[in-house]
N, C-alpha and C positions, 0 to 999 in steps of 0.2 A: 197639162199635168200640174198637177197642185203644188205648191212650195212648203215647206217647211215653214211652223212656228217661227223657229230660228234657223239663223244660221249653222253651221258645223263647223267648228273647228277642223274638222280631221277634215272634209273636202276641203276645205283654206290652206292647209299644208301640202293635201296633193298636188293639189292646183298650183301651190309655189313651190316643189321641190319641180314637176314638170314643166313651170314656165321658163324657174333662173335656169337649168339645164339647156334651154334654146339658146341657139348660135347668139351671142352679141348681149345675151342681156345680165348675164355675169359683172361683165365689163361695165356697162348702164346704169347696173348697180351701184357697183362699187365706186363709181363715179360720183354720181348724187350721194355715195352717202360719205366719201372721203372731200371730196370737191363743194359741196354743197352742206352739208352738214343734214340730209336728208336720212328717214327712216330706213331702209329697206323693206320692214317689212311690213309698215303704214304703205310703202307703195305698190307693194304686191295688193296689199290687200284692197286699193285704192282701185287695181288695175281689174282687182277679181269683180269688185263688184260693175265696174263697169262692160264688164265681158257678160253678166249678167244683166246691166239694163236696170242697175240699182244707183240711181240718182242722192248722193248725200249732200245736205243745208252744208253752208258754210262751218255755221256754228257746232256741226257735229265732227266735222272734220279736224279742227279747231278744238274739240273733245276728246277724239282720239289722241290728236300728237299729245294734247296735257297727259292724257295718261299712261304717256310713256317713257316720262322722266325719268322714275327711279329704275326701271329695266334697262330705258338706255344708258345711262350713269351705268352701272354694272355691265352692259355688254361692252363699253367702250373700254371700261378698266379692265378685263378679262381679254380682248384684245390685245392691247397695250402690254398686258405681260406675257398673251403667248408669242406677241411676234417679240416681244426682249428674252425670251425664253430657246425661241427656236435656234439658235446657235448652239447653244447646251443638249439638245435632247436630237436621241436618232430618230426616225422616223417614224418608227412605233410610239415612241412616245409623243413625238408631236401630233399623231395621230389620234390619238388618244385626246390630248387637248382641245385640237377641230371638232371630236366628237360629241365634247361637252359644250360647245360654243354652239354645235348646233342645237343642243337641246336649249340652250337657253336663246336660242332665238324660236325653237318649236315652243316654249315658252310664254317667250312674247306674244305669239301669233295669236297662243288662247288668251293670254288677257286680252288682248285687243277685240274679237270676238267675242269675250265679257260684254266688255265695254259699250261695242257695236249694238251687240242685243239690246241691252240695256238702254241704248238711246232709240233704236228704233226695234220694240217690241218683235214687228210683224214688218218685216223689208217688202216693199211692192216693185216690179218692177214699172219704170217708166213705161207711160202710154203709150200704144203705138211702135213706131220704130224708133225713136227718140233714141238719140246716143250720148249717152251719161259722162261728167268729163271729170269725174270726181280727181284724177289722175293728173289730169293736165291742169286744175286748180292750184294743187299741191305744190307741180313742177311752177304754177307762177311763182306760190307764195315763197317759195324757197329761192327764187329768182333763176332756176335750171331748166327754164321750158326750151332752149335747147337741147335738154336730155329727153324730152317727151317721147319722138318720132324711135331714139334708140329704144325706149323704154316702153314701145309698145310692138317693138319687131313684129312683122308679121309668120 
């Protein structure tokens, strides 16, 4: 079956609202990216394409995180003040908070997916059965490949 020009944002996000939903990777998450100072969602996206068999250069990987400086700078500070917040607010309203936190991480996702395109026009999957570690790169450079085997639950 043929692939897409590009990628799709909106399969990127289904793909990551149903993988963080699986038993243990919530936690995986939030580990790498409290514990580690890791993306969340540089490593879904990391995970997607390897689930796809899309192999990325170092230097592109390495392209992606630069481009998500100022988004993570703002998801960190938007964090930072709903959990100093949550003591003040019932639940509807911190509800409300969460909801905006998620869009600006559905946010993130398509810039990242910008970005993704942009360095690699036309994504091929690797040859053969080749198994893409784009994931478990990441988890070195951040020094959390201990988190990997969580971080890729089966």
């Amino acid at each position: 079956m043929p692939r897409p020009a590009a990628l799709s944002a909106e399969d990127f996000w289904q793909f990551s609202l149903s993988y963080y939903a699986r038993a243990g990777i919530k936690q995986a998450c939030l580990t790498l990216q409290n514990t580690y100072q890791g993306n969340v969602n540089l490593a879904l996206l990391l995970h997607w394409l390897d689930t796809l068999h899309i192999e990325l250069a170092d230097q592109q990987i390495h392209a992606l995180t630069a481009s998500l400086v100022v988004s993570d700078k703002q998801l960190q500070q938007y964090r930072t003040m709903r959990q100093q917040l949550k003591p003040q607010l019932d639940q509807a309203g911190y509800q409300q908070l969460l909801s905006f936190e998620l869009e600006l991480e559905k946010n993130q996702q398509h810039a990242l997916l910008k970005q993704l395109n942009l360095l690699l026009p036309v994504p091929t999957p690797a040859a053969g059965t080749v198994t893409s570690n784009n994931l478990a790169r990441y988890c070195q450079q951040l020094g959390a490949s201990s988190q990997l085997s969580h971080l890729q639950a089966k």
